[in-house]
N, C-alpha and C positions, 0 to 999 in steps of 0.2 A: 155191956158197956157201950156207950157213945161217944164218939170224938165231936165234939160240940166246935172245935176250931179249923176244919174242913168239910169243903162241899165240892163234892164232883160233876161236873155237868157237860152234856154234849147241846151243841147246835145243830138244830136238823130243819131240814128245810127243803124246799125244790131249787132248782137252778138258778141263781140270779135273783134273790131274792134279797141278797145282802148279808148273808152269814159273816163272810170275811169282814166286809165294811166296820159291822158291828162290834167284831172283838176288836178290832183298830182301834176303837174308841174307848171299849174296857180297858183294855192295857194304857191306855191314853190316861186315864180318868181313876185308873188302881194306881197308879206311881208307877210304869212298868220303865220309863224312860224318864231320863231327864227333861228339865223344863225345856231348854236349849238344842235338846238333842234333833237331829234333823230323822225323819222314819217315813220309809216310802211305803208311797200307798197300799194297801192289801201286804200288810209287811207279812201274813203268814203264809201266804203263796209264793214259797222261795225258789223254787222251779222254774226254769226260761218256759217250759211250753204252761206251765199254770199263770206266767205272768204275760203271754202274749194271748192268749186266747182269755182270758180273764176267767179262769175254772178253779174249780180245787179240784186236783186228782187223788191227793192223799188225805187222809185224817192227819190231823196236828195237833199236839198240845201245848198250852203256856197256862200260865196259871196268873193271877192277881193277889193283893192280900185287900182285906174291905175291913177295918173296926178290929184287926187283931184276927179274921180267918181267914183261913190261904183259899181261894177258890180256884180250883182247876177246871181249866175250860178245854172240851175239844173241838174244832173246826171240822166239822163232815165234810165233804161229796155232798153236792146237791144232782150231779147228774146219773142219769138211775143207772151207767154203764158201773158206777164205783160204789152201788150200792154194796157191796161186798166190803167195803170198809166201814157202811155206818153199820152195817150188822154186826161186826166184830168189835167194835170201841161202845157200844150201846152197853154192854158188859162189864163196863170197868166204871158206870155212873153212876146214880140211884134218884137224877132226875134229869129230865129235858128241856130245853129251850124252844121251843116250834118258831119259828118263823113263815108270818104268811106275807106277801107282797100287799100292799093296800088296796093295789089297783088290780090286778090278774088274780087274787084269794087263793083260794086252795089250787092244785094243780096236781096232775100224776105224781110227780115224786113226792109229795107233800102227805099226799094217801098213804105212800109205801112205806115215808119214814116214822110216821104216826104209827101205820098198826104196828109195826115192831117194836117202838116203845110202848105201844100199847099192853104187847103180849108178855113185855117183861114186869108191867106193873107198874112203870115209873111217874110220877110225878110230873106232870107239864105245866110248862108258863107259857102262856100263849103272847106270840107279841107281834102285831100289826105293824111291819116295817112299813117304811118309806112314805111315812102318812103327806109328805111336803110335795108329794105328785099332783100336780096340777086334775089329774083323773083316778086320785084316791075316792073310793065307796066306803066310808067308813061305819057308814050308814050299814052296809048290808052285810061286810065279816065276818062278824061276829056272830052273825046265823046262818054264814056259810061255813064254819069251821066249827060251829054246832053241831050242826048236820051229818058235818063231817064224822065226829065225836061217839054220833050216834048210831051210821054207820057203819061204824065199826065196833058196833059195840061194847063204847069205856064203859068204865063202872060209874057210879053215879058221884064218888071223890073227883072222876077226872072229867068228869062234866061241867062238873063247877069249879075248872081251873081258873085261876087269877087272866086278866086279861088286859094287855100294856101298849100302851102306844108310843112308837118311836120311831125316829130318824136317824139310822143308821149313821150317813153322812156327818148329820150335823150333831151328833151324839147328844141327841135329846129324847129323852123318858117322860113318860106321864099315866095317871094313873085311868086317866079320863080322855076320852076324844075331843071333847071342849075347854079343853087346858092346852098351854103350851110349854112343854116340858123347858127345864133350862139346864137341866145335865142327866146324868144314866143313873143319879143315887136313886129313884126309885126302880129301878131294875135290880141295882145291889142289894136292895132291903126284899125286894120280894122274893132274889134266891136264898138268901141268909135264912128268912120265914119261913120260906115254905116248903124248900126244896129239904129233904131228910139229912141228916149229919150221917156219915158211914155207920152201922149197925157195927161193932166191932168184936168177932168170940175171942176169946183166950183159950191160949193150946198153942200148940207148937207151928212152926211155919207152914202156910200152905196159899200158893199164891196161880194163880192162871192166867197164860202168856195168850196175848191179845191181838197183838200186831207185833211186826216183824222189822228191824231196819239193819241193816247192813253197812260194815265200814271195811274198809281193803286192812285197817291193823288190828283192828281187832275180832275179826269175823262178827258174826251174826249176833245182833242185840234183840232180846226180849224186849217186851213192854207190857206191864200190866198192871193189874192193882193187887194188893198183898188182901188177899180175904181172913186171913188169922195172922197170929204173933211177929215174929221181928225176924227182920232181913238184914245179915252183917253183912261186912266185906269177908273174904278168905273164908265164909259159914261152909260145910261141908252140905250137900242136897243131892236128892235123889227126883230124877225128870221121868215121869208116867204120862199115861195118856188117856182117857176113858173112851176115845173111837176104835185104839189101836191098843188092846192090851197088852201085845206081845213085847210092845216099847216100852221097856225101863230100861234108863241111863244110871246107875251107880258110882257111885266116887266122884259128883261133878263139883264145882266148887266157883261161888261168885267172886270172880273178878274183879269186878267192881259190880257200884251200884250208883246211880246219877238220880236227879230227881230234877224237876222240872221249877224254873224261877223267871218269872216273864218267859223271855225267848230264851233263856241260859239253861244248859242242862248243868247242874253244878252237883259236885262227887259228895256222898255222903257216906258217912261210917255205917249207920242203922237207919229201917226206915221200919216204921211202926204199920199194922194193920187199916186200912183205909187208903194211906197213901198210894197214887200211882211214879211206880220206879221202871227202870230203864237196865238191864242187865248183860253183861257180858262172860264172859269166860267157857261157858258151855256152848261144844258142838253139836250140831246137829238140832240145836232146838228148833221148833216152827209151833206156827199157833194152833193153840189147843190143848198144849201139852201145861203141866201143871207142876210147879217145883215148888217141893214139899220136904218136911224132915226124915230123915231116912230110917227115925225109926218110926213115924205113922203117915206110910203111902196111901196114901188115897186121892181117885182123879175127879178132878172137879168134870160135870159135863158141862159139853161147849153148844154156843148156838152152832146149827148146821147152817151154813152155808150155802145161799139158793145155789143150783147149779149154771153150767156157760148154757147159751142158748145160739150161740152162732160162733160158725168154726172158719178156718181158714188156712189153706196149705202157703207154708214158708217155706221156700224150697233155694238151692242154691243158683245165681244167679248164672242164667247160659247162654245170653244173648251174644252178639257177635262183640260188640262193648264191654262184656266179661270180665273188671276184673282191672278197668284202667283206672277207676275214681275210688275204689277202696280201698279200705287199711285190711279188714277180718272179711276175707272171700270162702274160705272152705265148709264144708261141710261139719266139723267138728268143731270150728268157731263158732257155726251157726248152732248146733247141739246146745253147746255149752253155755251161751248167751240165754238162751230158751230155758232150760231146766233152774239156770241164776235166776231167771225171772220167776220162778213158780215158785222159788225159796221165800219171797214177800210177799207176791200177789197169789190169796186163797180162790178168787173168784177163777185163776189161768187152769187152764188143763193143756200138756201138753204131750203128743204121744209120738211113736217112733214109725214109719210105714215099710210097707216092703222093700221102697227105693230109702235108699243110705242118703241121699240129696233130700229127699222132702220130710216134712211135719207137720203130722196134723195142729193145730193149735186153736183151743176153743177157750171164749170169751163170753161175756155179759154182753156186749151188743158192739158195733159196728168202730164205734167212737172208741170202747175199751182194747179192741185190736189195734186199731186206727194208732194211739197214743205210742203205743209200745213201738211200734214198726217206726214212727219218730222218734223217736227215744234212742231206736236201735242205729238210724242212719245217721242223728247224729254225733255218736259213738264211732262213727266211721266201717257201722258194716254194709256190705252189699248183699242184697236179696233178690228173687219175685216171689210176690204172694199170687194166690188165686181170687176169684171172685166170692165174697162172704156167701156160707150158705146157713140154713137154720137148721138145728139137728132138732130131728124127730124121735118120738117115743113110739111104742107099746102098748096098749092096754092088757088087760088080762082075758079082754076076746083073741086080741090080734090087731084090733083096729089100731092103725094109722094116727098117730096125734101130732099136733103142730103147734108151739109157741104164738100164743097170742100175744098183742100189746092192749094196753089200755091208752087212747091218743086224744090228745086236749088239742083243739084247734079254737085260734080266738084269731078270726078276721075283718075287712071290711066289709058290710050286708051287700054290695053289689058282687063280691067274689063266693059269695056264701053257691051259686050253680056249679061255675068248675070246680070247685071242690068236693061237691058232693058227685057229679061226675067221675071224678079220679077215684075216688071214694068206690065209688060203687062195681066199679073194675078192680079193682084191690081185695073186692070178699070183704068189705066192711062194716058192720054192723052197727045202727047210731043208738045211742044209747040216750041220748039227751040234745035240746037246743035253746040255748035261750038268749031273749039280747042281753045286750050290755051299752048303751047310748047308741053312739051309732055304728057299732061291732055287733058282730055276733059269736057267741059262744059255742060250739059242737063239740059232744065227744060221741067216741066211736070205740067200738073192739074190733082189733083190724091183724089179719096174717104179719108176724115179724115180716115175711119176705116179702110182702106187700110194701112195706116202705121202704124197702132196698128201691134205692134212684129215685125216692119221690120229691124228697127234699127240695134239690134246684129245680125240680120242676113245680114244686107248691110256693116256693120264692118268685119263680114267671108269671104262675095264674094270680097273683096275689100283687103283682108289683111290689115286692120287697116289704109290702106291709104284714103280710103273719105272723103267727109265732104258732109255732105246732112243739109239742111236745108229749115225750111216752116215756111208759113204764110196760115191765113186765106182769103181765095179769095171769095168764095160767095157759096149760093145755088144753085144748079142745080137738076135736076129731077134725080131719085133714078137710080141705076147702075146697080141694080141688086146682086144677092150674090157675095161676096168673100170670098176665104176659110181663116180660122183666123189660125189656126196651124197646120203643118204638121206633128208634133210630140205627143206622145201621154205621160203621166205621170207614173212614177212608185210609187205605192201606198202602206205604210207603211200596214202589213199585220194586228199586235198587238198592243198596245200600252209596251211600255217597254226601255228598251236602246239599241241602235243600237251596236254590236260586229264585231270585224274586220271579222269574218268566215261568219257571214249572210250579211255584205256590197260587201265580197271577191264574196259572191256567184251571190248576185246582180247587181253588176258589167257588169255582163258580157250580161247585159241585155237591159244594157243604161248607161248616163252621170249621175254619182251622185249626190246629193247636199250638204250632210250632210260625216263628219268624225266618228269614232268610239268611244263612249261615250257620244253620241247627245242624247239627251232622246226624242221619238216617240210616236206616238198613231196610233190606228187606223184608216186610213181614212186621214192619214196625208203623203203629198207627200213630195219623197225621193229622188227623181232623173227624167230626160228625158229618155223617151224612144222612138227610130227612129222609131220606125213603128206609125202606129194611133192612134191602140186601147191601150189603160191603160192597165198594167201591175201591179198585186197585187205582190210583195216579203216581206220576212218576213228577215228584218236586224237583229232582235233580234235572229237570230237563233244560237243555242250556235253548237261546233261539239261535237256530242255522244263520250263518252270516252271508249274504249274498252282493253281489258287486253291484247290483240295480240301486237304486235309492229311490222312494216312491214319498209321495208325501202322506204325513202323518204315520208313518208305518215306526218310527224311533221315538214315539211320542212317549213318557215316563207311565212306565207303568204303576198304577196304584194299587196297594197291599190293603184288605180290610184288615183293622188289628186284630191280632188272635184271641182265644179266650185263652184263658191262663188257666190251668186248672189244679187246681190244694192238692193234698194227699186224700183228702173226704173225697173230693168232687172223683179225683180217679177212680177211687172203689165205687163211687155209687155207677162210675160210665163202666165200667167191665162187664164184657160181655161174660157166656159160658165157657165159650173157645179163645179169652184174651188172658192174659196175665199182667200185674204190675211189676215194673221193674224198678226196684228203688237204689239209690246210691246216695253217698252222701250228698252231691250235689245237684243232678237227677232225678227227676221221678216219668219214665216213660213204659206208654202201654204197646202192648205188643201181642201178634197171636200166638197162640201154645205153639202152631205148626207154622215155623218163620216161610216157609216157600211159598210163593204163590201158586206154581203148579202141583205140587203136592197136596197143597191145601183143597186148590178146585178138585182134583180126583178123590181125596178122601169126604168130598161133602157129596159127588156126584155117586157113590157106593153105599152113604144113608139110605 
């Protein structure tokens, strides 16, 4: 049986390619809102940090109706740290959207999210966003995501996937690159055509939980699509698992059950085969697990989940500051915050260490830690993390393996030297070059810990003109050292308030980080300094007052302004021996060992 009046589909794409844009414009163009109604931009980025950094961190669904069928749409993760959510929503569609930028084409996460539709078989629509770029190729696309196609070896249906041009912005479709679209209905007819209706058996209920959301009243909500028969409210069900067979839940019973309309989740009695629902009442669910009729258990298998590739110790915060700017300082707050968070996100691993104060906690990459640690301090906890490190493998010799990336770099042709310079100190490996007018194109396979702190420094060689971007490619056997910073830190002498005479004096010794009236400690870093070795200055130092008066000796002393530095920019400056100290108002670096005399005798015993 076929349900001829639903279509499920995800958006997959690399970062900034326009995914969210896009469904603005479906839901725009399906009736999802009023004519009048007013709807901010990127409305499915409902998160402050996905609306300030212009990202999606989470999968999302809304759905449209087109000619009488309901299409359900999910918004991916284009950044490859969240790949872990388009792998798990890839399972509840049964075709894809690709999206390639016009002007930048294929790109690492564009690979990554291809071959996993690929490997499940599904259905793609290829669609050339943003053709209204002044340095749209549209000329060459279409045989770069060929290429692509082939690659990775589709089959010879998805070879010959339909192929759409459009502008996300301006929510125009066409079926030709010599046409100018004048709305998205050829988009709507090509998924209605082509994309497959739910395959649907008949038998009793049996459905597999996808993603995960959480509400403070109703505890933990499923989400996923019903693979056979019908889902009641108050239905009696039994939750299995096929990674964990020792898991059956018996006697659980749905709650409720919501379905998805525009942006409304709205409560429904029954929800038939194909459809994706939204479920509560059962504890302890997570993804993977499979709820079915209790009297025919059987557990659907689930995709696995790549694993974290970079870890990071969250430990409780013990600076001399300890404890004035948070709300949840202890140790058991911190626990508990951590292990909440592995209940949604599949990609976190989190474990316990010998010290009661620290956690290890490992991630998809640098940005998927990075979020959480904001996330958490806007929450009102206090923390320090460690410097990111890359967790290594095994082989079945013994050998040594290390996280590779795969790294697209597209710059200007006079920058194309430092970069391969930095490159080539990194253990980097080039794999391709080619122009693009007057850019050049590089990609490389380069050590994960290799772009730990490359970033602001490929933003310097580059004057703000690059764009670099990676994915996860595989293990390879270990590379060998690479150096991690070429700059050394300047380290708060005393603890006290920083004055413009002792910043004036330290200045001249490096990059600041801190203004005049910053309160300091000892052991607390103040600023960059170009050489290697760490630099002790004392900010707090006031100037002696003497009863002479000499001229020009009272003349206004001038401050260079300081750099300001993100939560990103911090991680990538940590050293081995530093840690970040987060708060919610705060974010300062500081050494493991706050003394300075302490410090120099345990370096001088190395």
């Amino acid at each position: 049986m076929v349900r001829e009046d639903l279509r499920n589909v995800a958006i997959i794409a690399h970062v900034d390619h326009g995914k969210t844009t896009l469904v603005d414009e479906l839901l725009k163009q399906g009736g999802a809102f009023r004519e009048n109604q007013i709807v901010a931009e990127r409305v499915m980025d409902n998160n402050d940090i996905e609306r300030e950094r212009g990202i999606t961190i989470l999968a999302k669904n809304t759905s449209v109706c087109y000619k009488g069928t309901k299409i359900n749409i999910i918004d991916t993760p284009g950044h490859a740290d969240f790949g872990g959510e388009v792998e798990r929503v890839l399972s509840m569609v049964d075709g894809v959207i690709l999206l390639v930028d016009a002007a930048e084409g294929a790109m690492p996460q564009t690979r990554f999210v291809l071959s996993k539709a690929l490997e499940m078989n599904h259905k793609i629509i290829i669609v050339v966003n943003k053709i209204d770029r002044p340095d749209a190729r549209l000329d060459e696309i279409g045989d770069e995501v060929l290429e692509l196609l082939l690659d990775l070896d589709a089959s010879e249906e998805q070879l010959e996937s339909p192929i759409l041009f459009c502008s996300g912005r301006a929510g125009t479709a066409s079926l030709s690159q010599y046409e100018e679209g004048k709305d998205l209905i050829p988009l709507f007819d090509t998924i209605i055509n082509y994309i497959d209706p739910p395959k649907v058996e008949e038998g009793p209920l049996r459905m597999l939980i996808s993603s995960i959301d959480y509400n403070e009243y109703v505890g933990r909500i499923g989400i996923g699509r019903i693979q056979r028969g019908t889902a009641k409210v108050n239905q009696g069900v039994t939750v299995c698992n096929h990674q964990n067979p020792d898991k059956t839940i018996k006697n659980a019973k749905l709650v409720s059950l919501l379905q998805i309309e525009g942006l409304q989740r709205v409560p429904t009695e029954e929800a038939t085969a194909g459809d994706i629902v939204w479920i509560s009442g059962i504890e302890g669910i997570t993804i993977g697990d499979t709820i079915c009729d209790p009297e025919n258990v059987e557990a659907l298998p689930f995709t696995k989940i790549s694993e974290p590739t970079v870890e990071m110790t969250f430990a409780v915060n013990d600076s001399p500051f300890a404890g004035r700017e948070g709300k949840f300082v202890t140790s058991r707050q911190l626990r508990e915050r951590l292990f909440k968070e592995t209940l949604k996100d599949v990609s976190l691993r989190v474990e316990e260490t010998e010290n009661t104060d620290a956690f290890r906690v490992a991630g998809r990459g640098e940005m998927h830690l990075s979020i959480l640690i904001e996330n958490m301090r806007r929450e009102g906890y206090e923390l320090s993390v460690s410097t990111p490190r890359v967790l290594f493998k095994e082989d079945a010799n013994g050998m040594k393996l290390e996280p590779m990336e795969r790294l697209v770099i597209d710059v200007p042709e006079e920058c194309v030297g430092s970069v391969m310079e930095k490159m080539g100190t990194r253990k980097a490996e080039m794999l391709e070059m080619h122009p693009q007018g007057s850019r050049m194109k590089l990609e490389f396979i380069v050590p994960s810990r290799g772009l730990f702190g490359y970033k602001s420094e490929f933003l310097t060689d580059t004057k703000g003109e690059g764009i670099m971007s990676s994915v996860f490619d595989s293990y390879q056997p270990f590379k060998g050292e690479i150096p991690r910073r070429n700059s050394g830190s300047l380290v708060s002498f005393e603890t006290g308030e920083a004055v413009t005479y002792g910043l004036y004096n330290a200045q001249e010794r490096g990059q600041l980080f801190i203004t005049a009236g910053t309160p300091v400690y000892e052991g607390m870093i103040v600023g960059c300094s170009p050489k290697v070795e760490d630099l002790v200055v004392n900010v707090c130092k006031k100037k002696h007052l003497t009863n002479t008066r000499a001229s020009g000796s009272d003349d206004a002393l001038r401050l260079v302004p300081p750099r300001k530095l993100s939560l990103e920019d911090s991680l990538e400056f940590l050293a081995d021996d530093e840690l970040l100290e987060v708060t919610p108002e705060n974010i300062r670096i500081r050494k493991q060992i706050l003394s300075n005399s302490l410090r120099a005798k345990t370096k001088a015993k190395q």
